[in-house]
PDB file of N, CA, C and O in Angstrom:
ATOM      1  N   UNK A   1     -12.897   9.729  -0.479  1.00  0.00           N
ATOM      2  CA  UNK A   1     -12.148  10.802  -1.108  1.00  0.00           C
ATOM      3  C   UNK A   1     -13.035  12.037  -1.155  1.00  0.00           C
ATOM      4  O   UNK A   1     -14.168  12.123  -1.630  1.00  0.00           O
ATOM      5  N   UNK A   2     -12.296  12.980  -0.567  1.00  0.00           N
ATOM      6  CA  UNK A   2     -12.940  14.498  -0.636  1.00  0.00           C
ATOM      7  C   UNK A   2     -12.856  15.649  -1.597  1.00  0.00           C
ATOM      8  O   UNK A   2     -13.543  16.647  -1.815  1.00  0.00           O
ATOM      9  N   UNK A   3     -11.909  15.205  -2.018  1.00  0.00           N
ATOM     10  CA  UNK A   3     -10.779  15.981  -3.389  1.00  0.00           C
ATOM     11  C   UNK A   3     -11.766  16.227  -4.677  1.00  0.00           C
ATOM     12  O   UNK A   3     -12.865  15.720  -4.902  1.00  0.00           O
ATOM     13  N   UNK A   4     -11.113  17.045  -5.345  1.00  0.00           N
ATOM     14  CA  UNK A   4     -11.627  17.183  -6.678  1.00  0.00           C
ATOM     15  C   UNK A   4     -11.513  16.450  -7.207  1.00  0.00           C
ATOM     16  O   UNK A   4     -10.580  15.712  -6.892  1.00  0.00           O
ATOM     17  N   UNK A   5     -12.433  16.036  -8.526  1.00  0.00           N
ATOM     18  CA  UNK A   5     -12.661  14.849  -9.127  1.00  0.00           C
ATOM     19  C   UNK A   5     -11.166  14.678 -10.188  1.00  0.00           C
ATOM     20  O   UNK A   5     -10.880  15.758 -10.705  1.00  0.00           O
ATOM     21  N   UNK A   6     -10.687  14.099 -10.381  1.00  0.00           N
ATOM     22  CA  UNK A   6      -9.486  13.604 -11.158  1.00  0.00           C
ATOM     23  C   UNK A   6      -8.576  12.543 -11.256  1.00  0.00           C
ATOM     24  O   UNK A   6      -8.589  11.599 -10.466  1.00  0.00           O
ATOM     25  N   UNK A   7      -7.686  12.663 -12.305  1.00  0.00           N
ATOM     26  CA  UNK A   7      -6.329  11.338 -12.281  1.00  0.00           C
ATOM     27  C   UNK A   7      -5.866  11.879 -10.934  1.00  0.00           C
ATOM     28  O   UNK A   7      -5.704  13.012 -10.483  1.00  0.00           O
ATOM     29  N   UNK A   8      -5.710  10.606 -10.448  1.00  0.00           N
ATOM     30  CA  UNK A   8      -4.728  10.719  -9.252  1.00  0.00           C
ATOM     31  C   UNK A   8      -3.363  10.043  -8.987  1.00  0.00           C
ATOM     32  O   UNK A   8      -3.241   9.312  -9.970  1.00  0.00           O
ATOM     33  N   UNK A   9      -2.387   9.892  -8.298  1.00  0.00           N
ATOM     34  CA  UNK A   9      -1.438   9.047  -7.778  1.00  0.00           C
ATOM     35  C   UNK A   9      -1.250   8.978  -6.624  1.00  0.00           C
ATOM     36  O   UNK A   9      -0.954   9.884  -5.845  1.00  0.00           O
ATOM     37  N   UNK A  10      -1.453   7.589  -6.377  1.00  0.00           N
ATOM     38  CA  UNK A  10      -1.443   7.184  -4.946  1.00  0.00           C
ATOM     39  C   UNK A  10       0.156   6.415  -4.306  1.00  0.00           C
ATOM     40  O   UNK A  10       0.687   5.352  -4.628  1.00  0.00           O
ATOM     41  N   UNK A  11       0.598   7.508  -3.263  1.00  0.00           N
ATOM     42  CA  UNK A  11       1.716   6.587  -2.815  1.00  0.00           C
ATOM     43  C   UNK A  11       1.531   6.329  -1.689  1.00  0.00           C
ATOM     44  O   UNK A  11       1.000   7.113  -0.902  1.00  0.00           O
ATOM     45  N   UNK A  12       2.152   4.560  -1.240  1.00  0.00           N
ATOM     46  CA  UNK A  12       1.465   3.812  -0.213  1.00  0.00           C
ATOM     47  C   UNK A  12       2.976   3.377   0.313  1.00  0.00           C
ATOM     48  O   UNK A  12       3.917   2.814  -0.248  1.00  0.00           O
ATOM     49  N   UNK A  13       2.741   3.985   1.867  1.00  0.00           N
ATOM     50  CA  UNK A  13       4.480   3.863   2.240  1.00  0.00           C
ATOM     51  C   UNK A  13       4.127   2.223   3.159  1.00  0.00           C
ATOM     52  O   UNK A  13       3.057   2.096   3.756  1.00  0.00           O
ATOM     53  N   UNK A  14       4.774   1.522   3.149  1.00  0.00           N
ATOM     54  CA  UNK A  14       4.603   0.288   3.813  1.00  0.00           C
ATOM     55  C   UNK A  14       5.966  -0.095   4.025  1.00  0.00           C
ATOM     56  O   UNK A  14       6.905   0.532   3.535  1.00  0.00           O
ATOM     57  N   UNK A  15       6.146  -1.497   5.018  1.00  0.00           N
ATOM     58  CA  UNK A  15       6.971  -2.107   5.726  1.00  0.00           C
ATOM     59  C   UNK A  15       6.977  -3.393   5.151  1.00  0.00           C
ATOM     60  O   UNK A  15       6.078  -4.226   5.036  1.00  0.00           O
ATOM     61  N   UNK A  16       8.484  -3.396   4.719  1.00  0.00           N
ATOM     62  CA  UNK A  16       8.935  -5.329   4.255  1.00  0.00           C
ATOM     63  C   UNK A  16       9.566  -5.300   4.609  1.00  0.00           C
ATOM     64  O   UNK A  16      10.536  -4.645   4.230  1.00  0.00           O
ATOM     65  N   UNK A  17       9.498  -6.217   5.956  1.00  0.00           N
ATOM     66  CA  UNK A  17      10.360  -6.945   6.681  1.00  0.00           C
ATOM     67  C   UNK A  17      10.813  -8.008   5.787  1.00  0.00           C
ATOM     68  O   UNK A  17      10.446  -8.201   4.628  1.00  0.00           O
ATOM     69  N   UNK A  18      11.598  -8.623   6.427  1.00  0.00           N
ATOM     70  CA  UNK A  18      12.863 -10.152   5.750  1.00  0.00           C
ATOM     71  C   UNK A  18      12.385 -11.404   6.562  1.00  0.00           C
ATOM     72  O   UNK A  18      13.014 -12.455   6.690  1.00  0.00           O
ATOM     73  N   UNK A  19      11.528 -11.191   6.929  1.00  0.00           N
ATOM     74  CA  UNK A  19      11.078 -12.526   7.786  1.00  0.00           C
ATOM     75  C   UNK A  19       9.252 -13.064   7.632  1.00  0.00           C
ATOM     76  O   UNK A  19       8.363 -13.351   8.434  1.00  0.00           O
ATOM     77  N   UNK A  20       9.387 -12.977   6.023  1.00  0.00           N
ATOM     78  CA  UNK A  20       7.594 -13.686   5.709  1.00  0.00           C
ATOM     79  C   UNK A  20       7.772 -12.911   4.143  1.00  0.00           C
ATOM     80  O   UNK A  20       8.733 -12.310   3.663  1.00  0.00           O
ATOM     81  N   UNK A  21       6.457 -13.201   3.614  1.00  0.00           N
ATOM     82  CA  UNK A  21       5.765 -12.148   2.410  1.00  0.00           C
ATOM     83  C   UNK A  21       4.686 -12.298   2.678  1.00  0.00           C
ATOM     84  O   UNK A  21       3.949 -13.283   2.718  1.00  0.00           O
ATOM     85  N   UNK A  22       4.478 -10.453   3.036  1.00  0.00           N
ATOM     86  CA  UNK A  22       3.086 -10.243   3.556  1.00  0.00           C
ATOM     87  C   UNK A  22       2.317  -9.843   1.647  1.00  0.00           C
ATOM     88  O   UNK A  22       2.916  -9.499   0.629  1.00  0.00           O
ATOM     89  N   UNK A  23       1.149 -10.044   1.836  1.00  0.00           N
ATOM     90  CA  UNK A  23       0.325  -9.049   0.595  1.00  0.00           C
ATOM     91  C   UNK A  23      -0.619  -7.932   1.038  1.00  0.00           C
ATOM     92  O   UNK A  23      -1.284  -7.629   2.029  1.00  0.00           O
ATOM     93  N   UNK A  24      -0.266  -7.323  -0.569  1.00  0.00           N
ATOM     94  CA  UNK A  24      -1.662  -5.987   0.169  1.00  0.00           C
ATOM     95  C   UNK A  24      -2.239  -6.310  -1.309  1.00  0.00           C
ATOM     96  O   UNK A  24      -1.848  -7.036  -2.223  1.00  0.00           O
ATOM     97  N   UNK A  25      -3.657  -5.196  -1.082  1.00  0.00           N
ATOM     98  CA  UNK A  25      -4.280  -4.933  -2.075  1.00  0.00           C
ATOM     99  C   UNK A  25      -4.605  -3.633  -2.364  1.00  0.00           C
ATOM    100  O   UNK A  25      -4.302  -2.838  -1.474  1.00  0.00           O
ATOM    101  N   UNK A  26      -5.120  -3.185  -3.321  1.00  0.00           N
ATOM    102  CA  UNK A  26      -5.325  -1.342  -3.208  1.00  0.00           C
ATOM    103  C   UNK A  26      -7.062  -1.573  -3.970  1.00  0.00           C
ATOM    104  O   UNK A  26      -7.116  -2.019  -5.115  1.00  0.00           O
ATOM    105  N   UNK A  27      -7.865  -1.361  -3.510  1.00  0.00           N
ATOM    106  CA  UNK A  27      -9.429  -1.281  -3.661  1.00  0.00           C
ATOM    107  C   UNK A  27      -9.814   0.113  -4.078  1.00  0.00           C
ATOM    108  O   UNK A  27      -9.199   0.981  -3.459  1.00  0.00           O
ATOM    109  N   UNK A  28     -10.769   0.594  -5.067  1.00  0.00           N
ATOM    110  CA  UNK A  28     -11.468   1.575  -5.222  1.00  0.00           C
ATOM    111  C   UNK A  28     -12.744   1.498  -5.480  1.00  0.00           C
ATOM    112  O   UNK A  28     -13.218   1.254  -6.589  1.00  0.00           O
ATOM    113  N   UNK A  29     -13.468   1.737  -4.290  1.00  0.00           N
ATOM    114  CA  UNK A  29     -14.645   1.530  -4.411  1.00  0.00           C
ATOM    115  C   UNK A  29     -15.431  -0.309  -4.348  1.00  0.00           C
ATOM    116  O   UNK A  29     -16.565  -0.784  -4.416  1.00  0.00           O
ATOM    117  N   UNK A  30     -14.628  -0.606  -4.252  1.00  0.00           N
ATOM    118  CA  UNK A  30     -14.722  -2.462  -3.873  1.00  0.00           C
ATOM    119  C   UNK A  30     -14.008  -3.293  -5.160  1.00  0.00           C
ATOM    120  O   UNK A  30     -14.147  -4.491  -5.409  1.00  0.00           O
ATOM    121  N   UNK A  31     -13.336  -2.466  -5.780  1.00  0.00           N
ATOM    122  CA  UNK A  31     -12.600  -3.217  -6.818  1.00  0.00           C
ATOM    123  C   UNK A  31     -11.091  -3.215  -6.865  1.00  0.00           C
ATOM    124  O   UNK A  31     -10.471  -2.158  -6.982  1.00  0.00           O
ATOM    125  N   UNK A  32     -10.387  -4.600  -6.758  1.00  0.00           N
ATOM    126  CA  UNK A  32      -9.362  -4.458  -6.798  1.00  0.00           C
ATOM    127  C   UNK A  32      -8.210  -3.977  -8.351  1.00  0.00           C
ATOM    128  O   UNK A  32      -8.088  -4.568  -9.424  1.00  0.00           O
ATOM    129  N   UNK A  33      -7.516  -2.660  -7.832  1.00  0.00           N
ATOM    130  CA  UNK A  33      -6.816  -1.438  -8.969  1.00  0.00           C
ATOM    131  C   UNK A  33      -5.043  -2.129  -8.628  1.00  0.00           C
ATOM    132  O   UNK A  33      -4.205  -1.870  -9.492  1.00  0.00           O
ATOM    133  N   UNK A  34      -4.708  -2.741  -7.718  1.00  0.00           N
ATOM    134  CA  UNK A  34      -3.172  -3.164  -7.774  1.00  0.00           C
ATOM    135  C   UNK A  34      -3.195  -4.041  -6.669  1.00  0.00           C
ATOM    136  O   UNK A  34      -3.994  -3.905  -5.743  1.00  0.00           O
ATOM    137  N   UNK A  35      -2.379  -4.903  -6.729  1.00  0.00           N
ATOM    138  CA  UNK A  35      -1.869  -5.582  -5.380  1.00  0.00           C
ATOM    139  C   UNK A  35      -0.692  -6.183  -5.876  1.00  0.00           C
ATOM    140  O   UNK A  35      -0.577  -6.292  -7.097  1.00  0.00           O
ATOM    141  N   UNK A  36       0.467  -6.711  -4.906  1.00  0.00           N
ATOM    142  CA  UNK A  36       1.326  -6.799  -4.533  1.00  0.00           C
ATOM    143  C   UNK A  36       2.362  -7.734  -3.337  1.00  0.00           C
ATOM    144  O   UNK A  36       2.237  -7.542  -2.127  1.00  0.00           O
ATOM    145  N   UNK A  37       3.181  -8.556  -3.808  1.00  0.00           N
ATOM    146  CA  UNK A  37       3.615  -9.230  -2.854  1.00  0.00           C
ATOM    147  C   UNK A  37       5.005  -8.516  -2.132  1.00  0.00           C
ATOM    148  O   UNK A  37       5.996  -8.192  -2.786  1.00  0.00           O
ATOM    149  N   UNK A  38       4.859  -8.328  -0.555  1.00  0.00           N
ATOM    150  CA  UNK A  38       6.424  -7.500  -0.068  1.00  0.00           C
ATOM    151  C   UNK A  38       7.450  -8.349  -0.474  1.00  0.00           C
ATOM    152  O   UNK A  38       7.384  -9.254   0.357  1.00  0.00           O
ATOM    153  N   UNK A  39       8.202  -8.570  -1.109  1.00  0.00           N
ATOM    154  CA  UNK A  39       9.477  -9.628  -1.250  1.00  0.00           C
ATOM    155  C   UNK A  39      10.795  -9.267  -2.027  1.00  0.00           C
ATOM    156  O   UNK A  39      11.536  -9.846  -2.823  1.00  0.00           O
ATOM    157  N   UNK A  40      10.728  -7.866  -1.335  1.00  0.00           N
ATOM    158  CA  UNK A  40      12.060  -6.860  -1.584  1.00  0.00           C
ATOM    159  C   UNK A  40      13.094  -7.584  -0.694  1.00  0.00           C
ATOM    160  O   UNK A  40      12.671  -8.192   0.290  1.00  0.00           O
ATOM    161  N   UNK A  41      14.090  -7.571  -0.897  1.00  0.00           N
ATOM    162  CA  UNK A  41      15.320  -8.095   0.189  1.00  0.00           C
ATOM    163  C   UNK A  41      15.760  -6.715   0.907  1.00  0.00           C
ATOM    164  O   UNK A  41      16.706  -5.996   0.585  1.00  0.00           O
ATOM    165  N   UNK A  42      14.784  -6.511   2.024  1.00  0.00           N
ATOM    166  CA  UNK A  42      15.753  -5.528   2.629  1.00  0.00           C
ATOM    167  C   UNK A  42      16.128  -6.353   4.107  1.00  0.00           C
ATOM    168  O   UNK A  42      15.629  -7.409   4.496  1.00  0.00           O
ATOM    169  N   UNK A  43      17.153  -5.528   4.778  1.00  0.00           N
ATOM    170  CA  UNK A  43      17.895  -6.313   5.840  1.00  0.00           C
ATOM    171  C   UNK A  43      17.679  -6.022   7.403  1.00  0.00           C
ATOM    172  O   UNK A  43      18.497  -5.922   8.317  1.00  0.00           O
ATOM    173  N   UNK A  44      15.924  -5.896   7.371  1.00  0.00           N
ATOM    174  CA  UNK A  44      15.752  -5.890   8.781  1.00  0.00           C
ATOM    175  C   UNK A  44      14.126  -6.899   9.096  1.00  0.00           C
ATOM    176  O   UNK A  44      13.413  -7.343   8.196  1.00  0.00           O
ATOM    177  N   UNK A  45      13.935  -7.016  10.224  1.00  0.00           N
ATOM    178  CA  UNK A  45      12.827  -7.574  10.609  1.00  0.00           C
ATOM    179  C   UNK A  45      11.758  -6.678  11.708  1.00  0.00           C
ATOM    180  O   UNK A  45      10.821  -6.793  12.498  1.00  0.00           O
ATOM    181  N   UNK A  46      12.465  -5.966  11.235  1.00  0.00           N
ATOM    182  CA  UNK A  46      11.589  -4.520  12.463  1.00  0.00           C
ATOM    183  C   UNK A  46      10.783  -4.105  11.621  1.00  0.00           C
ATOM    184  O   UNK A  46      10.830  -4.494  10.455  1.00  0.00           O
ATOM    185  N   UNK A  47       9.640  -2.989  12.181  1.00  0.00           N
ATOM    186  CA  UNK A  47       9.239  -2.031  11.777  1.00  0.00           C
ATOM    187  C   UNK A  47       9.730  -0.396  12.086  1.00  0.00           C
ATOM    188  O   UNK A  47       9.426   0.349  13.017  1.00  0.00           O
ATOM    189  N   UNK A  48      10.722  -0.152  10.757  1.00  0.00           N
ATOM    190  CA  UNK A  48      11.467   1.018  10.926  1.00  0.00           C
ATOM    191  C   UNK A  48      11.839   1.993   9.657  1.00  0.00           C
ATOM    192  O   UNK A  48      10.867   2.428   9.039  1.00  0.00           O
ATOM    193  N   UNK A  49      12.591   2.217   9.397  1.00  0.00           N
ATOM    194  CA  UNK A  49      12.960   3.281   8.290  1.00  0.00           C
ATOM    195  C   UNK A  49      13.803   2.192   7.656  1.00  0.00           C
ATOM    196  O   UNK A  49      13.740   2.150   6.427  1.00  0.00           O
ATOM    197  N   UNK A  50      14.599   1.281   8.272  1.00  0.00           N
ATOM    198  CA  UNK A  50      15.343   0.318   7.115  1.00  0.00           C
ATOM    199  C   UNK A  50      14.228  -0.461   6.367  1.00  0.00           C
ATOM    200  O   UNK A  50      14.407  -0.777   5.191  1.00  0.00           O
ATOM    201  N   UNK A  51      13.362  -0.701   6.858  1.00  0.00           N
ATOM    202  CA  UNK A  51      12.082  -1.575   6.139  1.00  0.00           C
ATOM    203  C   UNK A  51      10.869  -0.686   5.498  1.00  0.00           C
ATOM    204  O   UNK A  51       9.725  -1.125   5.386  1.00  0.00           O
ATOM    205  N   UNK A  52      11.176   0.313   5.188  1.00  0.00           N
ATOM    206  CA  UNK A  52      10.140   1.140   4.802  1.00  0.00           C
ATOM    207  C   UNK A  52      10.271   1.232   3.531  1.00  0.00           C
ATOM    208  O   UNK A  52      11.396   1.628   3.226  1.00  0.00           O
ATOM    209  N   UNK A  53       9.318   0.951   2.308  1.00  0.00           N
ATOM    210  CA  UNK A  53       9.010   0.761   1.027  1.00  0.00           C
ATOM    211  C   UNK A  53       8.176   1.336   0.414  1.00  0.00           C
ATOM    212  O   UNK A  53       7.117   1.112   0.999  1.00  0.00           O
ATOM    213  N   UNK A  54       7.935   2.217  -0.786  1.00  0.00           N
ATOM    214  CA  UNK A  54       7.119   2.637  -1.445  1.00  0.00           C
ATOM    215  C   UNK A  54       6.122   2.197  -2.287  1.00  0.00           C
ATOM    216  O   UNK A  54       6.663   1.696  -3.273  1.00  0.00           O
ATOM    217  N   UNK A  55       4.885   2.145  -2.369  1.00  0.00           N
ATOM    218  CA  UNK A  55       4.402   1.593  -3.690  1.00  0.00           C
ATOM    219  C   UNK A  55       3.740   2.405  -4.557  1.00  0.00           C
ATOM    220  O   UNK A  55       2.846   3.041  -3.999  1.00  0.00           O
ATOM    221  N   UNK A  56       3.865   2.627  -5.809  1.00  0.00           N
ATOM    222  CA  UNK A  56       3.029   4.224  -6.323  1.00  0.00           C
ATOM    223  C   UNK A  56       2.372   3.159  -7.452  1.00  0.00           C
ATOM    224  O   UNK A  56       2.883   2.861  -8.531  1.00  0.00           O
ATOM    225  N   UNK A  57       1.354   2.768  -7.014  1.00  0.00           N
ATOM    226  CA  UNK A  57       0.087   1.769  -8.457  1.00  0.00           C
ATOM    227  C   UNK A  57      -0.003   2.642  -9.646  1.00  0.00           C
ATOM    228  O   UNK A  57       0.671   3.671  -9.695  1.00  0.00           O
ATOM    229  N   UNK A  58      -0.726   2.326 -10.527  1.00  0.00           N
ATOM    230  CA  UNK A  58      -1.071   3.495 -11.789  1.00  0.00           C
ATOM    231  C   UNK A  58      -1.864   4.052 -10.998  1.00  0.00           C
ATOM    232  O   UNK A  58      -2.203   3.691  -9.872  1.00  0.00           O
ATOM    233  N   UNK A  59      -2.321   5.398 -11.888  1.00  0.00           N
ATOM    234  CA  UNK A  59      -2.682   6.478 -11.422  1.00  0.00           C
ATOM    235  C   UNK A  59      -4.597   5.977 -11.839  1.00  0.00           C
ATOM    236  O   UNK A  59      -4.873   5.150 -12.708  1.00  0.00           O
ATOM    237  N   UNK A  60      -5.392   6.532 -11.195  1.00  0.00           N
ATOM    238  CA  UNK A  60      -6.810   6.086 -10.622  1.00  0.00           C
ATOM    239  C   UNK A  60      -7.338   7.295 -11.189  1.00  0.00           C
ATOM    240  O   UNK A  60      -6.649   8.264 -11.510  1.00  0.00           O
ATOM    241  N   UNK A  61      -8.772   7.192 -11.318  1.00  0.00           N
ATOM    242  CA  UNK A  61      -9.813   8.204 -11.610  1.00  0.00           C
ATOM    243  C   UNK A  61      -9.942   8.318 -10.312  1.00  0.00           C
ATOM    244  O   UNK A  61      -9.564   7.492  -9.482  1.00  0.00           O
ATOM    245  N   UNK A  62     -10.584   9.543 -10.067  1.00  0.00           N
ATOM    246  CA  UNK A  62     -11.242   9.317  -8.550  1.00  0.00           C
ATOM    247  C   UNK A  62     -12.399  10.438  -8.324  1.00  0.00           C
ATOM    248  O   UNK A  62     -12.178  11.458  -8.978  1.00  0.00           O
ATOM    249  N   UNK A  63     -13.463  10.468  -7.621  1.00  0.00           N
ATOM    250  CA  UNK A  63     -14.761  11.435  -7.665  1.00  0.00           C
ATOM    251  C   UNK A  63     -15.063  11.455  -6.456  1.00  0.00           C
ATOM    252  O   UNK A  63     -14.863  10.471  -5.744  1.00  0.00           O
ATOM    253  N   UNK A  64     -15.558  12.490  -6.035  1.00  0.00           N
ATOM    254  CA  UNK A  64     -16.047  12.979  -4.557  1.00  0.00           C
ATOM    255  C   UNK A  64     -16.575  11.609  -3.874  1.00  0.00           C
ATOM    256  O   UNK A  64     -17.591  11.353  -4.520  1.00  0.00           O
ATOM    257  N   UNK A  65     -16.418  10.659  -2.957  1.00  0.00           N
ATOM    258  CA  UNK A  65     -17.194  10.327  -2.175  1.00  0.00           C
ATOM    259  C   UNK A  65     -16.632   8.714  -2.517  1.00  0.00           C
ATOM    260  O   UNK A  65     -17.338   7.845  -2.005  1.00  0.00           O
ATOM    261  N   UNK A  66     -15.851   8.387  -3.047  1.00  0.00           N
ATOM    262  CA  UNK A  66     -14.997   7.220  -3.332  1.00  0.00           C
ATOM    263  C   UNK A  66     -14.615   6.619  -2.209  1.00  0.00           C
ATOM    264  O   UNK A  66     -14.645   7.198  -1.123  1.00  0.00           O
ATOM    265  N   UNK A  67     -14.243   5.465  -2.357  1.00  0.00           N
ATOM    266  CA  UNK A  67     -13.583   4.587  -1.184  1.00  0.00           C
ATOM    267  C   UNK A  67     -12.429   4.236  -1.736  1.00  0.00           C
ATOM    268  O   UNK A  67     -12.399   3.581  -2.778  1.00  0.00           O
ATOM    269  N   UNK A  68     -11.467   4.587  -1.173  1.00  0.00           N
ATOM    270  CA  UNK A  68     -10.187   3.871  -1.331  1.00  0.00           C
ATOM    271  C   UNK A  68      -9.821   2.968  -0.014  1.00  0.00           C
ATOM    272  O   UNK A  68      -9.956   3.429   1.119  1.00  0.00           O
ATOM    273  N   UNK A  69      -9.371   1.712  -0.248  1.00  0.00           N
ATOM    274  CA  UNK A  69      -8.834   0.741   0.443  1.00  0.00           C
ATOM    275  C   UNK A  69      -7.653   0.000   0.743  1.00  0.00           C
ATOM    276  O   UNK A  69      -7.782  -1.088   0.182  1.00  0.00           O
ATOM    277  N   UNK A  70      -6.652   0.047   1.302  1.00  0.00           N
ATOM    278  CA  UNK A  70      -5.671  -0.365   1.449  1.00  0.00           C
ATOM    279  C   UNK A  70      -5.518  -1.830   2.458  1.00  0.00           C
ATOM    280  O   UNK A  70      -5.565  -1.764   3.686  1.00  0.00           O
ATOM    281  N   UNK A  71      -5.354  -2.970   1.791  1.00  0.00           N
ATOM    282  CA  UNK A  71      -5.545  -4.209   3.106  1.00  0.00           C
ATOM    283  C   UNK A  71      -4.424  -5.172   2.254  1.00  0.00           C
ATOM    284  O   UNK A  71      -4.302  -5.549   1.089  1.00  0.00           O
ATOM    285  N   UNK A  72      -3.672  -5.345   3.550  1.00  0.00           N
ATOM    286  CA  UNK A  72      -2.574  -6.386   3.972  1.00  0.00           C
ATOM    287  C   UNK A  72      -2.954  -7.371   4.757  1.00  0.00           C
ATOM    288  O   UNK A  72      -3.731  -7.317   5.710  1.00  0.00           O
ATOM    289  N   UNK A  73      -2.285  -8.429   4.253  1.00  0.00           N
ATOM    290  CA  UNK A  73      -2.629  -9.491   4.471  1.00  0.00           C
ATOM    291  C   UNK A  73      -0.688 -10.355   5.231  1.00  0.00           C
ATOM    292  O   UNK A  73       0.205 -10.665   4.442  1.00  0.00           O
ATOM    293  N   UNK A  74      -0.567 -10.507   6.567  1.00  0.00           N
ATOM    294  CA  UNK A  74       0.577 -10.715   7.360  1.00  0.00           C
ATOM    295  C   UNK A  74       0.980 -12.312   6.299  1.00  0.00           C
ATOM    296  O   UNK A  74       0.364 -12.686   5.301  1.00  0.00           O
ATOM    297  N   UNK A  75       1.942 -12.842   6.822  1.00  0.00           N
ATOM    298  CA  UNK A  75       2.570 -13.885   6.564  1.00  0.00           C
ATOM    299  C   UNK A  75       3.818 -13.942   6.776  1.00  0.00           C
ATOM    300  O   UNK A  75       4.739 -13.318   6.250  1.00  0.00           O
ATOM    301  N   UNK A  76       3.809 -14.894   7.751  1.00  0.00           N
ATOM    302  CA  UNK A  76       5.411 -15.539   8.816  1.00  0.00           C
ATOM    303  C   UNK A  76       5.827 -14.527   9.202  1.00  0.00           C
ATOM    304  O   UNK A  76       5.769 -13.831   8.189  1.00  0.00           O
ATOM    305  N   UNK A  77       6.399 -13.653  10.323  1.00  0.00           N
ATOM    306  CA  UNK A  77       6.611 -12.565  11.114  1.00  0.00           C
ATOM    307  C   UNK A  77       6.198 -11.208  10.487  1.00  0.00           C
ATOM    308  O   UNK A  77       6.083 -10.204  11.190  1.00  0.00           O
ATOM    309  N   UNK A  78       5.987 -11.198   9.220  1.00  0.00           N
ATOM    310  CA  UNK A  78       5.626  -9.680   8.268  1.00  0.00           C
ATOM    311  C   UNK A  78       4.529  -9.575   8.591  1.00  0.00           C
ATOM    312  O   UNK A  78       3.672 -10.446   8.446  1.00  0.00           O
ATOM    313  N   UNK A  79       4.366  -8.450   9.102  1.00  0.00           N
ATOM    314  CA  UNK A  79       2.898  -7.600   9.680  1.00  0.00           C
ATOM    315  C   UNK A  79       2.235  -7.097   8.663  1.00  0.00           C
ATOM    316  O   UNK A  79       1.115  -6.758   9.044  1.00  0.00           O
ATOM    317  N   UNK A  80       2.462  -6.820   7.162  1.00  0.00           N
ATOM    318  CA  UNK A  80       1.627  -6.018   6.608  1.00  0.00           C
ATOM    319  C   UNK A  80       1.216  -4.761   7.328  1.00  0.00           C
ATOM    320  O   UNK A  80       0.073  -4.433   7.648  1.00  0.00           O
ATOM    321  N   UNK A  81       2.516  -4.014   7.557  1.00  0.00           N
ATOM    322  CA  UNK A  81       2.102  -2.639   8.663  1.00  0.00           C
ATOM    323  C   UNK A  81       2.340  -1.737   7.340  1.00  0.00           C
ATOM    324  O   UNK A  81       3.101  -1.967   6.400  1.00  0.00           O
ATOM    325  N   UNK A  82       1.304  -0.439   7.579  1.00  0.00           N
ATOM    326  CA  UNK A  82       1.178   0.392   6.078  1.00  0.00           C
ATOM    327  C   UNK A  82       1.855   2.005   7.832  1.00  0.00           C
ATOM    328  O   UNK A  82       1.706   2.196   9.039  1.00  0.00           O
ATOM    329  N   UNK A  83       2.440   2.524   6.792  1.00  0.00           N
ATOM    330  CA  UNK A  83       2.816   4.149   7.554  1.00  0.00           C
ATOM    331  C   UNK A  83       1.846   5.144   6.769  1.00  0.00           C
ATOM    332  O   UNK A  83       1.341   6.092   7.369  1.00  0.00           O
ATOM    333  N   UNK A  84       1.624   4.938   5.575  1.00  0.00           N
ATOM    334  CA  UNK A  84       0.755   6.506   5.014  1.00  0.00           C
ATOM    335  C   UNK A  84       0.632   6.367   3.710  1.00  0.00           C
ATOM    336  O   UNK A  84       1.544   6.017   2.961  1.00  0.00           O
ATOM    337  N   UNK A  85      -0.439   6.620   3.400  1.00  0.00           N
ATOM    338  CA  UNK A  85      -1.160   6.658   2.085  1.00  0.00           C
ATOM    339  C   UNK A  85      -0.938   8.639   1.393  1.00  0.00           C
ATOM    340  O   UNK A  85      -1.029   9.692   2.024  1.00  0.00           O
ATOM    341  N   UNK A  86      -0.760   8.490   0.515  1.00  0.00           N
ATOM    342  CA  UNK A  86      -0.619   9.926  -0.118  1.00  0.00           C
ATOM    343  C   UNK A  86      -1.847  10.196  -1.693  1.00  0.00           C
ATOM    344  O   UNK A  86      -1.723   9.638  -2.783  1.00  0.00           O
ATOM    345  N   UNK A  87      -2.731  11.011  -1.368  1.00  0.00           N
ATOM    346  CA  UNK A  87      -3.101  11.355  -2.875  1.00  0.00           C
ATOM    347  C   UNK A  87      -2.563  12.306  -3.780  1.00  0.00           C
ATOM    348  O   UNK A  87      -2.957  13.455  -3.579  1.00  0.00           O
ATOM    349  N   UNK A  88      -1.696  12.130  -4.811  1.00  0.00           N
ATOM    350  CA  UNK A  88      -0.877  13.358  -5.518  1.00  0.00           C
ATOM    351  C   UNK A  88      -1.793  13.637  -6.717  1.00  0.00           C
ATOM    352  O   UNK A  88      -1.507  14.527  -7.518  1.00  0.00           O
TER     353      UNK A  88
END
């Protein structure tokens, strides 16, 4: 993180497919701040805009030079595919 030091909110656009439950985790600095199982019922098995999901964790401290981490973990056809991380 390059940003000014502050509360932040992080939104993490990701893909739940209907065919597995993938997991993620959200890391700051090597500590896990949220994680999450995909196991929304939406009605596709692609990676597309019908499978595209939001996740906004609580909001984080954050200081120049931080690591933020985002890692998915696949299970049964679900890729754990992430589209974009946002710092608000």
């Amino acid at each position: 993180y390059q940003g000014e030091p502050g509360w932040r909110e992080l939104r993490i656009r990701y893909f739940d497919q209907n065919n597995g439950t993938a997991s993620y985790r959200v890391l700051l600095n090597g500590e896990v701040v949220d994680s999450w199982t995909a196991t929304d019922r939406i009605p596709s098995q692609k990676i597309d805009s019908s499978s595209s999901s939001l996740r906004t964790p609580p909001r984080i401290a954050l200081r120049r030079g931080d690591e933020i981490r985002i890692e998915g973990v696949p299970n049964g056809g679900e890729s754990a595919a992430l589209d974009y991380i946002e710092i608000r």
